[in-house]
N, CA, C and O atoms as a GROMACS GRO file, in nm:
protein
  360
    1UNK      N    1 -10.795  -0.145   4.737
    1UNK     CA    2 -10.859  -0.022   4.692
    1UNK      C    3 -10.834   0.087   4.796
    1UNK      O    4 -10.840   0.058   4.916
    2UNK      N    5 -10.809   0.197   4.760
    2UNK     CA    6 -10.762   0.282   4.846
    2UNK      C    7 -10.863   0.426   4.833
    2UNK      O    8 -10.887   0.485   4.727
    3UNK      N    9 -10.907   0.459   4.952
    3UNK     CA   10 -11.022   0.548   4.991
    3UNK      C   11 -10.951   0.725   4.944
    3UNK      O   12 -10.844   0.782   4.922
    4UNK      N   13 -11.074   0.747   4.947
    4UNK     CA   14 -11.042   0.937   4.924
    4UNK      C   15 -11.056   0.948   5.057
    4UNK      O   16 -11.140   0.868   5.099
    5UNK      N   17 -11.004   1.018   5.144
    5UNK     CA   18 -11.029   1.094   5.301
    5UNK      C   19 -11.058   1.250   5.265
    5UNK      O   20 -10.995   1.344   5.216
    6UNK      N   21 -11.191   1.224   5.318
    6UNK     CA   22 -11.266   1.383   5.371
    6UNK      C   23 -11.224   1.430   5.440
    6UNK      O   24 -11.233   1.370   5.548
    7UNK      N   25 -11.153   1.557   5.446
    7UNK     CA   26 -11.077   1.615   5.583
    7UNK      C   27 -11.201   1.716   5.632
    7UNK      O   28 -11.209   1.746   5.752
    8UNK      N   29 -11.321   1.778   5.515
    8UNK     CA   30 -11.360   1.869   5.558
    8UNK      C   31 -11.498   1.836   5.498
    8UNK      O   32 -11.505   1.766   5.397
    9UNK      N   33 -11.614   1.890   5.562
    9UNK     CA   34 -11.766   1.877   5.527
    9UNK      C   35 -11.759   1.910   5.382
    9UNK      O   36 -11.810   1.840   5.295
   10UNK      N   37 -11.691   2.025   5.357
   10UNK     CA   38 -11.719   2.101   5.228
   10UNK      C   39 -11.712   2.030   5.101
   10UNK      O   40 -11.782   2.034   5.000
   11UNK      N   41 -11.586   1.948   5.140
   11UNK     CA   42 -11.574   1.850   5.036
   11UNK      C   43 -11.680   1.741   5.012
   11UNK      O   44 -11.667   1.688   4.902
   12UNK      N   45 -11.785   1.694   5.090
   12UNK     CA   46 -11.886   1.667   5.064
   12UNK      C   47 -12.028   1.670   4.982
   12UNK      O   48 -12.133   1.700   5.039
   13UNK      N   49 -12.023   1.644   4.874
   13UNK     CA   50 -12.116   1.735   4.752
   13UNK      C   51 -12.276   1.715   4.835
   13UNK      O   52 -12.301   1.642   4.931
   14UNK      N   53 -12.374   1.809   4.757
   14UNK     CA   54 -12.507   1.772   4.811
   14UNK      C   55 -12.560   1.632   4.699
   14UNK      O   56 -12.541   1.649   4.578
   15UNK      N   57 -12.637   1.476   4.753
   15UNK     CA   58 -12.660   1.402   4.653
   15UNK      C   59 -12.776   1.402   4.633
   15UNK      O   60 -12.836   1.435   4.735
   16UNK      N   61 -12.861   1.375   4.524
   16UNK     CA   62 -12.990   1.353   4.437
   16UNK      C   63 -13.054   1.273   4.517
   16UNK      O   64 -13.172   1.302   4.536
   17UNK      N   65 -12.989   1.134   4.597
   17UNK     CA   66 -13.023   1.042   4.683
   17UNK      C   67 -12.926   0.923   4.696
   17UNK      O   68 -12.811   0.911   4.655
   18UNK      N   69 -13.031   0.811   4.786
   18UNK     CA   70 -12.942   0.754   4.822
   18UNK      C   71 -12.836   0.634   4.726
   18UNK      O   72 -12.723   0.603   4.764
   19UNK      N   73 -12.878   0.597   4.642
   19UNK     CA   74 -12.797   0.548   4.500
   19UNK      C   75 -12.659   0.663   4.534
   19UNK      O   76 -12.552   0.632   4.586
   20UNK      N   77 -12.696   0.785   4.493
   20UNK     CA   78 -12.546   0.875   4.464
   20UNK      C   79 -12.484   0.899   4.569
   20UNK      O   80 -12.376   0.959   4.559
   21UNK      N   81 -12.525   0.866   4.676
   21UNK     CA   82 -12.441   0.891   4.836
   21UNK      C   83 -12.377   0.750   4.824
   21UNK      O   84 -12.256   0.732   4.818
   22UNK      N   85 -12.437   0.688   4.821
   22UNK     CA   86 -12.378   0.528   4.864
   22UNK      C   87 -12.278   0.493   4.768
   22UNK      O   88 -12.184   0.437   4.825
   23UNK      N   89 -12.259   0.506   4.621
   23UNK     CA   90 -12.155   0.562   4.539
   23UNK      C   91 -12.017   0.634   4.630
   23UNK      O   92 -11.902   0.601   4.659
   24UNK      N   93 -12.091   0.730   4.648
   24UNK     CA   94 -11.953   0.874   4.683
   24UNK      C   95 -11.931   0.759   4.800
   24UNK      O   96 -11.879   0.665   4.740
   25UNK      N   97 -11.944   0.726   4.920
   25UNK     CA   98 -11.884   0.670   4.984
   25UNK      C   99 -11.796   0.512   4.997
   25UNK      O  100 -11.729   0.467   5.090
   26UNK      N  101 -11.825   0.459   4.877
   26UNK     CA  102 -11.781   0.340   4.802
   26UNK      C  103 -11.652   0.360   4.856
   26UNK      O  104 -11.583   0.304   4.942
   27UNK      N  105 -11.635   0.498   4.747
   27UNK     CA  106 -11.496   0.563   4.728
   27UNK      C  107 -11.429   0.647   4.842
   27UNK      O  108 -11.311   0.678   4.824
   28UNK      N  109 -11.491   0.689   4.959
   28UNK     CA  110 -11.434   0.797   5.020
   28UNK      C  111 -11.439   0.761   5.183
   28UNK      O  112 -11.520   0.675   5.219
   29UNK      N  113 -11.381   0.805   5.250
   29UNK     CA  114 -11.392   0.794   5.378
   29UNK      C  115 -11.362   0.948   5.496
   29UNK      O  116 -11.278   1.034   5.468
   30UNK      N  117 -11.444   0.952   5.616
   30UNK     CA  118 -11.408   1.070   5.677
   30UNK      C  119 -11.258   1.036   5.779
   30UNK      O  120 -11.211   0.939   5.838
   31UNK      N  121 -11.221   1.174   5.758
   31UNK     CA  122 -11.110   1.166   5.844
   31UNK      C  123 -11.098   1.161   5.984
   31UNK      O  124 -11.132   1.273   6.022
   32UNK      N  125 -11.072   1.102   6.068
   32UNK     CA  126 -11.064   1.053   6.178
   32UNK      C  127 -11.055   1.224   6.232
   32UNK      O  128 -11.153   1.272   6.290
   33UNK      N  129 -10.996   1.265   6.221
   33UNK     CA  130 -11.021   1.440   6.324
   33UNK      C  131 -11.130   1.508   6.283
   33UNK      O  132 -11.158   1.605   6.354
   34UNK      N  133 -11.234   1.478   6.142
   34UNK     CA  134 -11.316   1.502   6.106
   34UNK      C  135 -11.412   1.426   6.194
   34UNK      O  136 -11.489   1.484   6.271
   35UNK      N  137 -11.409   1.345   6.187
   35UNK     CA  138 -11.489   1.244   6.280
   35UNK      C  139 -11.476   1.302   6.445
   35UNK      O  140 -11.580   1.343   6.496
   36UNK      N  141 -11.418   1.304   6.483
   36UNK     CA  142 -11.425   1.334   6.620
   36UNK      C  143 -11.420   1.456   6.686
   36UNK      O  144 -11.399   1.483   6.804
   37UNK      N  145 -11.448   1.543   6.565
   37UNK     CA  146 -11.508   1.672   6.605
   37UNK      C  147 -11.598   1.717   6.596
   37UNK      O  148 -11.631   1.824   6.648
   38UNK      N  149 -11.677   1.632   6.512
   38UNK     CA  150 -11.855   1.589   6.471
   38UNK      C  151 -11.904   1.571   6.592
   38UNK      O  152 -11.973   1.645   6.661
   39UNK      N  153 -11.844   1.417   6.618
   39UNK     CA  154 -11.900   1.383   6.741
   39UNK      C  155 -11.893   1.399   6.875
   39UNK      O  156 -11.958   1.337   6.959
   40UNK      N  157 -11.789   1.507   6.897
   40UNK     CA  158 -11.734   1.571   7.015
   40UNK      C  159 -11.785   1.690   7.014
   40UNK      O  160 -11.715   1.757   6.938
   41UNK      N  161 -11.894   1.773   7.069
   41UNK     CA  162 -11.910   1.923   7.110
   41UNK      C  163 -11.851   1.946   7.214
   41UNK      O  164 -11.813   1.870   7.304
   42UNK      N  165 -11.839   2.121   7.193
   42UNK     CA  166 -11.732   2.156   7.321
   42UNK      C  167 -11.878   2.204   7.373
   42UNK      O  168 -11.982   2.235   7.317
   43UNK      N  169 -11.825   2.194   7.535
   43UNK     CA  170 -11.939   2.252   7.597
   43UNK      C  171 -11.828   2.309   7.685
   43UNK      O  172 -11.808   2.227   7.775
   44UNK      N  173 -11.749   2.412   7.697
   44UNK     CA  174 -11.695   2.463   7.750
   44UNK      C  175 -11.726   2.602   7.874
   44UNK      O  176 -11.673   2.634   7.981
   45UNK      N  177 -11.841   2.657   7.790
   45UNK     CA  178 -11.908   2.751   7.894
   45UNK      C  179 -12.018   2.710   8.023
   45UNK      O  180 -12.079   2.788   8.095
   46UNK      N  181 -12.020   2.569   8.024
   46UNK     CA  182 -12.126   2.529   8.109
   46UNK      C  183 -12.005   2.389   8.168
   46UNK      O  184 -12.054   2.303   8.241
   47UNK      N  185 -11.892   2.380   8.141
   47UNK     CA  186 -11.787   2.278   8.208
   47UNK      C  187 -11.680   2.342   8.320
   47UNK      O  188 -11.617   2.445   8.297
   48UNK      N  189 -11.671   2.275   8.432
   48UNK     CA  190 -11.578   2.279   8.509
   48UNK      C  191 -11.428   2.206   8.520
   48UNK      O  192 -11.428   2.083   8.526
   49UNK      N  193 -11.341   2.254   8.522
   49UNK     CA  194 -11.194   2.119   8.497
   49UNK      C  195 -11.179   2.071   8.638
   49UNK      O  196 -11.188   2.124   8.749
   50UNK      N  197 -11.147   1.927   8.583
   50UNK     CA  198 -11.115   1.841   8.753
   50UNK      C  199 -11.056   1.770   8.746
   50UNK      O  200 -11.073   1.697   8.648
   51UNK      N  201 -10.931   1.730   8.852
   51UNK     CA  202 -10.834   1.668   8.816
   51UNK      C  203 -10.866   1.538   8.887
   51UNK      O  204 -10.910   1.528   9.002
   52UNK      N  205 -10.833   1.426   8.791
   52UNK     CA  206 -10.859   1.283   8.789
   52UNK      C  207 -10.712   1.205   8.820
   52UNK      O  208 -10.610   1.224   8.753
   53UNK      N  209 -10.718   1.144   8.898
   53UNK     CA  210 -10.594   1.054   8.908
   53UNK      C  211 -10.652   0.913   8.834
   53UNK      O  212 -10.772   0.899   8.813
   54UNK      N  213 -10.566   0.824   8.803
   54UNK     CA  214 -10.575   0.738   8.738
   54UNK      C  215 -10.494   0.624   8.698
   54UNK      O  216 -10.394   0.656   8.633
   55UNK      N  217 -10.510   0.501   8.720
   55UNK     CA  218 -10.417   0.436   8.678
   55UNK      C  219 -10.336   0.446   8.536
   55UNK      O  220 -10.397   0.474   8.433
   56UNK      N  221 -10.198   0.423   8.536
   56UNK     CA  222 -10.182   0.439   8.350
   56UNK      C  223 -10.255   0.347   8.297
   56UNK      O  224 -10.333   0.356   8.202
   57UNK      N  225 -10.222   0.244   8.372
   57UNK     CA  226 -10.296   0.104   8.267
   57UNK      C  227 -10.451   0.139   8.191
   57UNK      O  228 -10.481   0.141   8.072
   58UNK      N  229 -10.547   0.170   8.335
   58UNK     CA  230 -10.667   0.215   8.277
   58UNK      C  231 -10.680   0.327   8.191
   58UNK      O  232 -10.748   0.304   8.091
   59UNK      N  233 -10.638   0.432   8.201
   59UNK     CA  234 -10.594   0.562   8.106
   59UNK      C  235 -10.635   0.483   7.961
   59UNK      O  236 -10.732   0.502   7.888
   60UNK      N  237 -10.487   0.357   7.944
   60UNK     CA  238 -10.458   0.346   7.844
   60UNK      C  239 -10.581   0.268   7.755
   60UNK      O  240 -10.624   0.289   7.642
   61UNK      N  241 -10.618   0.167   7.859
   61UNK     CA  242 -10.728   0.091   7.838
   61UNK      C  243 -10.875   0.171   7.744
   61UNK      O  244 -10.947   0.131   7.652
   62UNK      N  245 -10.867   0.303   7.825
   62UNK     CA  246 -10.991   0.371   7.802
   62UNK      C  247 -10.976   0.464   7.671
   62UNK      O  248 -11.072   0.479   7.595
   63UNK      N  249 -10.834   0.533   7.646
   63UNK     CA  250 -10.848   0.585   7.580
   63UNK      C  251 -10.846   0.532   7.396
   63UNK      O  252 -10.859   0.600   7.294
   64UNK      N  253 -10.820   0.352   7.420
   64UNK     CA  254 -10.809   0.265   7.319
   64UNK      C  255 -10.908   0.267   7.300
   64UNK      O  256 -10.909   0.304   7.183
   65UNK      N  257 -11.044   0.249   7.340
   65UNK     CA  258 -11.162   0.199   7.343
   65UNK      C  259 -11.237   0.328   7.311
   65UNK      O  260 -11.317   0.310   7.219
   66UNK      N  261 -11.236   0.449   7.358
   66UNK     CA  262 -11.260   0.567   7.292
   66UNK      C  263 -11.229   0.612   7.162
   66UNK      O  264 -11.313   0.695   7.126
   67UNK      N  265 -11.119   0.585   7.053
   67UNK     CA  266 -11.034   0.571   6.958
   67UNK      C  267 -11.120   0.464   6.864
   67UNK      O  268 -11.149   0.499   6.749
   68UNK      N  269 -11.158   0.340   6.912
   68UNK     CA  270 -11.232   0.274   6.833
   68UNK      C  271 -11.364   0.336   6.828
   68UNK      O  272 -11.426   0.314   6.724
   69UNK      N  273 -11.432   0.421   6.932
   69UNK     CA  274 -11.553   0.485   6.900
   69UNK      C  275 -11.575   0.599   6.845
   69UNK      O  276 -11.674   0.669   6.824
   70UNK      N  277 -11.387   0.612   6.811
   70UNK     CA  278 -11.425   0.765   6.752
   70UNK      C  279 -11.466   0.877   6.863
   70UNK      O  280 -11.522   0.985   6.840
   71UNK      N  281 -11.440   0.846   6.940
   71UNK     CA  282 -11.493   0.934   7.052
   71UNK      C  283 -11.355   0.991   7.130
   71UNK      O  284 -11.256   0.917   7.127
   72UNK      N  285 -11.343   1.133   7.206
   72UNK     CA  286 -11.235   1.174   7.269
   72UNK      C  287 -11.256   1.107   7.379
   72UNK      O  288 -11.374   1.130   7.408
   73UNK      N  289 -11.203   1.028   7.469
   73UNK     CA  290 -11.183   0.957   7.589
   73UNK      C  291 -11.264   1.055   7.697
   73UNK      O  292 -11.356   1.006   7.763
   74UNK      N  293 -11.216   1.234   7.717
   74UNK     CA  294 -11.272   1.260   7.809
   74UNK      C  295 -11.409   1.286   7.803
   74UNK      O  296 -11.473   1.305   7.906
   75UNK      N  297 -11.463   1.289   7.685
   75UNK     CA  298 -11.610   1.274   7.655
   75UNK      C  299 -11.682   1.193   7.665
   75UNK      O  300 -11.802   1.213   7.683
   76UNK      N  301 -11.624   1.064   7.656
   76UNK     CA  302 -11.670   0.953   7.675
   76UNK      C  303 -11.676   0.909   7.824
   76UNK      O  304 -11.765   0.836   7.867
   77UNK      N  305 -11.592   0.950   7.888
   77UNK     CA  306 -11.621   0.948   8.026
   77UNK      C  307 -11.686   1.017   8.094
   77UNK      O  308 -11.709   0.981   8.210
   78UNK      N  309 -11.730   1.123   8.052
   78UNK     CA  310 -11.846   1.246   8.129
   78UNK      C  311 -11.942   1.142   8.114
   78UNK      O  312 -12.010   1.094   8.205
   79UNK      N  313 -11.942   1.090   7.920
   79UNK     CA  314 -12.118   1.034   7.926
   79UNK      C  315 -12.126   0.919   8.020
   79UNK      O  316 -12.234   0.901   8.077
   80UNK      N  317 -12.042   0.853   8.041
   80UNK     CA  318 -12.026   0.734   8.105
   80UNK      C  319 -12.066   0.749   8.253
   80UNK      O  320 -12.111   0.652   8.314
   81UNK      N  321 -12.048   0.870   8.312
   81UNK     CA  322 -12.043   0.917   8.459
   81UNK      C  323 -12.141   1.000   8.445
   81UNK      O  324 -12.163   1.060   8.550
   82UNK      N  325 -12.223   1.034   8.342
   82UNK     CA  326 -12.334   1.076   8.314
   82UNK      C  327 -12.486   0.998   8.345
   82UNK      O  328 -12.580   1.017   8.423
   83UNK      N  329 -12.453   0.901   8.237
   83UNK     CA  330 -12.506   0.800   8.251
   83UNK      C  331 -12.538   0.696   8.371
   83UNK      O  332 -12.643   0.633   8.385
   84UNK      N  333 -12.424   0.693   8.453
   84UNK     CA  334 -12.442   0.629   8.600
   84UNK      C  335 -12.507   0.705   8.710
   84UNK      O  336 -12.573   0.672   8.809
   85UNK      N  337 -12.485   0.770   8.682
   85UNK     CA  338 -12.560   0.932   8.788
   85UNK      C  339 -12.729   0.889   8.756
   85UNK      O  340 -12.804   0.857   8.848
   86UNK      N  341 -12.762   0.893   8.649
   86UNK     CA  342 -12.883   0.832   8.591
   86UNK      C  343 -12.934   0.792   8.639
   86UNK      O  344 -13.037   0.839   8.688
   87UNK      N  345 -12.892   0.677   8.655
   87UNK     CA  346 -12.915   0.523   8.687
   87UNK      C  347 -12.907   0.503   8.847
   87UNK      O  348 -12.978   0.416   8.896
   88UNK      N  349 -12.823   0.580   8.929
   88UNK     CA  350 -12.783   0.567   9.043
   88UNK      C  351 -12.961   0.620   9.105
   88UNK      O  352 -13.046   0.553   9.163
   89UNK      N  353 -12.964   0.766   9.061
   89UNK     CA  354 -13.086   0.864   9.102
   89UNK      C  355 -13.222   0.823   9.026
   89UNK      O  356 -13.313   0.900   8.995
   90UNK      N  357 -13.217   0.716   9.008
   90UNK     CA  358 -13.344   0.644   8.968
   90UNK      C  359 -13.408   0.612   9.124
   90UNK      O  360 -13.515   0.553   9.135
   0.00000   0.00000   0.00000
């Protein structure tokens, strides 16, 4: 069976409930750049750029594992280094 891909919200109808959502998505799926621009905000006016050295291997490692979360790698690593900062200053 082969899915409809949502490229865009719009294409998204408003549903009655959850019966008619769970339907529409039977059939449909979001598009992966749809997806990860949902879940990616830019926070660009409150970000600084910094340059990271890095192994390739790990690069590659990380940015696989970001890809399965749907997530952009360097976002996922702020939260990640976010998150430890956390935890560290506890």
């Amino acid at each position: 069976m082969s899915l409809t891909v949502v490229n865009d919200w719009e294409s998204v109808p408003l549903f009655t409930g959850l019966p008619d959502e769970a339907q529409f998505w039977e059939s449909h799926q979001i598009a992966l750049r749809l997806m990860q621009t949902s879940l990616v905000g830019t926070d660009t006016n409150e970000s600084t750029t910094i340059t990271l050295r890095m192994d390739p291997r790990m690069l590659s490692r990380l940015k696989r594992l970001a890809r399965q979360r749907y997530l952009n790698y360097q976002s996922m690593l702020k939260q990640w280094v976010a998150e430890r900062l956390e935890k560290e200053l506890d």
